[in-house]
C-alpha positions as CSV (number, residue, x, y, z in Angstrom):
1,X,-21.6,12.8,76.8
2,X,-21.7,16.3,78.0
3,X,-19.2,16.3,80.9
4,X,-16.3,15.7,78.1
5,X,-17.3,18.8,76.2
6,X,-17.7,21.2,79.2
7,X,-14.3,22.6,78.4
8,X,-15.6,23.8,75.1
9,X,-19.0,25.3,76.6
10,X,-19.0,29.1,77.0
11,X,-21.7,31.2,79.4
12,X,-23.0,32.8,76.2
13,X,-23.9,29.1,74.4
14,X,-27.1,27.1,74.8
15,X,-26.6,23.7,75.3
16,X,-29.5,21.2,74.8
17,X,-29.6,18.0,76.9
18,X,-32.1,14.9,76.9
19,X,-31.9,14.1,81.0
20,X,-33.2,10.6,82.6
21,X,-36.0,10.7,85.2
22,X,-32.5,8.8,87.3
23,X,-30.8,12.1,86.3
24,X,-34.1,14.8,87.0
25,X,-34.8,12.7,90.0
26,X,-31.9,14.5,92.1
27,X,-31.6,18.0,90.4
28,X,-31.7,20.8,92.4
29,X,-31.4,23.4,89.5
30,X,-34.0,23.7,86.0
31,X,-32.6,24.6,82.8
32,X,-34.2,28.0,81.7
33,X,-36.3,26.4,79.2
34,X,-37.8,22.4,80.1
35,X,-39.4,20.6,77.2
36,X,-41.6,17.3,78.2
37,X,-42.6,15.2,75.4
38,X,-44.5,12.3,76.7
39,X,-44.5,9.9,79.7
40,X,-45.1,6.8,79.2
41,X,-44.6,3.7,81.9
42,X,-41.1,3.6,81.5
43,X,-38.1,2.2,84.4
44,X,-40.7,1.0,86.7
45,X,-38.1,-1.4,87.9
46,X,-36.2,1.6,89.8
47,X,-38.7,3.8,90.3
48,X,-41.3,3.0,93.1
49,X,-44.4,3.4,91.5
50,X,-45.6,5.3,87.7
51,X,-46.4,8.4,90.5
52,X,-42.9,8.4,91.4
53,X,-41.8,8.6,87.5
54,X,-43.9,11.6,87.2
55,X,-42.5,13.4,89.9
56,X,-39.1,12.6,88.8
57,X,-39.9,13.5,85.0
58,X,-41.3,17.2,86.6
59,X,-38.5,17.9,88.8
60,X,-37.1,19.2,85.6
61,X,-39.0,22.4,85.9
62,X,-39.7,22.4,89.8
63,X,-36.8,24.9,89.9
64,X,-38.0,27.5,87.5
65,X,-38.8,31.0,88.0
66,X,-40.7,34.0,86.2
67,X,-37.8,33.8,83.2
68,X,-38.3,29.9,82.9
69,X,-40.6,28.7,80.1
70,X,-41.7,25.1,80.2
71,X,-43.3,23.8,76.7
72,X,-45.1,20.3,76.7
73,X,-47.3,18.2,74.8
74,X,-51.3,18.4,75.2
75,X,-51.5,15.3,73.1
76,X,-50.4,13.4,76.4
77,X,-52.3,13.8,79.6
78,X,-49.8,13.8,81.8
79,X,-47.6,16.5,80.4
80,X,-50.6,18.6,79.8
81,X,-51.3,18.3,83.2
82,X,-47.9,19.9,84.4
83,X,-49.5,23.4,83.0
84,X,-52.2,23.0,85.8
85,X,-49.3,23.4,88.7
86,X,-46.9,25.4,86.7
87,X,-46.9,29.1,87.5
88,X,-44.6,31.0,84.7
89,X,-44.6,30.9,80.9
90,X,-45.8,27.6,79.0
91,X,-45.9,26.9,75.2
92,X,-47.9,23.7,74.1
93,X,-48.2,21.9,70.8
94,X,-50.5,19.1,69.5
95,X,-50.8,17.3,66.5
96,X,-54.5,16.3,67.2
97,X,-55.8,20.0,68.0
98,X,-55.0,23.5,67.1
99,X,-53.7,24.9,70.4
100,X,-52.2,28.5,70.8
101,X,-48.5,27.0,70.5
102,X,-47.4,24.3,67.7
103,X,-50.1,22.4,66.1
104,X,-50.5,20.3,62.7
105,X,-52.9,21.5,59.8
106,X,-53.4,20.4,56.2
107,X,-49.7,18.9,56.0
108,X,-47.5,21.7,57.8
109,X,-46.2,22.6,61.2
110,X,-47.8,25.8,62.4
111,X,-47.1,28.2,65.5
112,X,-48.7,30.5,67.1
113,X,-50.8,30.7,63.7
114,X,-48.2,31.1,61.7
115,X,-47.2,28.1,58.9
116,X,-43.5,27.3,59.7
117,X,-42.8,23.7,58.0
118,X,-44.0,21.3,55.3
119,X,-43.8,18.1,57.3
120,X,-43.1,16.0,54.3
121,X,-39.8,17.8,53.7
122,X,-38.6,16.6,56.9
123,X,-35.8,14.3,56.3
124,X,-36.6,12.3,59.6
125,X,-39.5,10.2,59.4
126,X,-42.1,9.4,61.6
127,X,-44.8,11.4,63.5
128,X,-42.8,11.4,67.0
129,X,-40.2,13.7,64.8
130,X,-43.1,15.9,63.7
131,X,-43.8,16.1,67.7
132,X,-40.0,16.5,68.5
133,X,-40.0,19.8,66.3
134,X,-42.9,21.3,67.3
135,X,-41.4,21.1,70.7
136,X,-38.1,23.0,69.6
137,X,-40.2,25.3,67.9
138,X,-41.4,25.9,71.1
139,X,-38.4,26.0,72.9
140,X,-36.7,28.1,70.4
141,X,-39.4,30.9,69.6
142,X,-37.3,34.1,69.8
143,X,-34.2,32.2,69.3
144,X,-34.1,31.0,65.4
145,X,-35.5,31.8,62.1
146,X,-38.2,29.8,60.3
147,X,-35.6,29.3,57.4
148,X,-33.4,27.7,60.2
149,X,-36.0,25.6,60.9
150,X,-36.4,24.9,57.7
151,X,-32.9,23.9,56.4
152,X,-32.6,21.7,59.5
153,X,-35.7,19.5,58.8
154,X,-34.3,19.0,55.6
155,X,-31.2,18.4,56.0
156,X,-30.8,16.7,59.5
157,X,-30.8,12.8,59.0
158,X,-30.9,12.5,62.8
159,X,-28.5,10.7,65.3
160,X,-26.7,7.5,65.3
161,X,-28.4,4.6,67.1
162,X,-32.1,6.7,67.0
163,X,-33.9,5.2,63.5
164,X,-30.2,5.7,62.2
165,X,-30.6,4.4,58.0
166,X,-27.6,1.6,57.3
167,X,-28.2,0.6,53.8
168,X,-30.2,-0.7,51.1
169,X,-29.6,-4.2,50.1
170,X,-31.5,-5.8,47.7
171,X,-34.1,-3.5,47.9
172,X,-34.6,-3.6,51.9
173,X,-33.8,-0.7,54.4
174,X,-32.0,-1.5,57.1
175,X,-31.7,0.8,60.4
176,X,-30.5,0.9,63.4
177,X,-32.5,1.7,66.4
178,X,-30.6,0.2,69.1
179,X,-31.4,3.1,71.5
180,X,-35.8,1.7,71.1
181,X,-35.0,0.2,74.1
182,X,-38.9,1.3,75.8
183,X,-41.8,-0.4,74.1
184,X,-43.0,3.5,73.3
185,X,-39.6,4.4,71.5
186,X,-40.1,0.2,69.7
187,X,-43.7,1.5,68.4
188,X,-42.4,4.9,67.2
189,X,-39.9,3.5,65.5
190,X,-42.2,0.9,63.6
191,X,-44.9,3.8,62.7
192,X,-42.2,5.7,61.1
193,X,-41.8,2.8,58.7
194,X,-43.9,2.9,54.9
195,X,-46.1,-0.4,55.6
């Protein structure tokens, strides 16, 4: 949780945060830079209707202005959508189609052209992590190195509770994924698997 590290948390330091639509629905402020993944029929139970979801999910950037940069995924039409009504500086990536942002070709993680990550050296498996880093290579053009990129993929083994490896018995993986609670985080978590 964030609120027990804001002590800790200079002016100068960046802090990355994954927010609820319950969270988004009442900001009143957008971080400089708003990544959307996907959206998905997801908490349906509090929200009104899926058109309410949305609106909540895009209040993250409603706030922005002409230093804001919003990147999201053209692989879901929703989010790609958002760059219709968004006036300031998108990024985009894909894994389907070459796009002008992040894309996937012939095994590695492009940007902007430019070949930034062998996706088979990323520790993480699954095709939802290749999305999440083309996203943060979004996000952090400008900000990192490719070799930063690079020694994270292959070294970060992610985050408890998220596809989190426990241990090999008997020649089975178990994980822990207790955080799949959506039936889109349950699939992504079972495509990441070897069959």
């Amino acid at each position: 949780p964030l609120l027990s590290q804001l002590e800790n948390i200079c002016e100068e330091d960046m802090v990355v945060l994954e927010l609820s639509s319950f969270q988004l629905q009442t900001m009143h402020l957008s971080p400089d830079i708003s990544v959307v993944t996907n959206i998905s029929p997801n908490h349906l139970d509090y929200h009104v209707d899926m058109a309410e979801y949305i609106d909540a999910k895009a209040n993250i950037f409603k706030f922005h202005n002409e230093d804001s940069k919003l990147v999201v995924n053209e692989d879901c039409e929703i989010t790609n959508n958002f760059k219709n009504s968004y006036k300031y500086k998108t990024d985009s990536f894909s894994r389907k189609t070459q796009t002008e942002g992040a894309y996937v070709n012939d095994g590695y993680i492009f940007y902007r052209g430019r070949k930034i990550l062998d996706i088979a050296r990323i520790k993480i498996s699954g095709w939802h992590n290749v999305e999440n880093y083309m996203a943060a290579i979004c996000a952090l053009d400008g900000f990192v190195s490719d070799s930063t990129i690079n020694h994270v993929a292959f070294n970060f083994g992610g985050v408890e509770h998220r596809m989190e490896f426990v241990r090999n018995l008997d020649g089975v993986d178990f994980y822990n994924d207790s955080i799949g609670s959506s039936p889109t985080r349950t699939i992504a978590g079972l495509s990441a698997q070897p069959p």
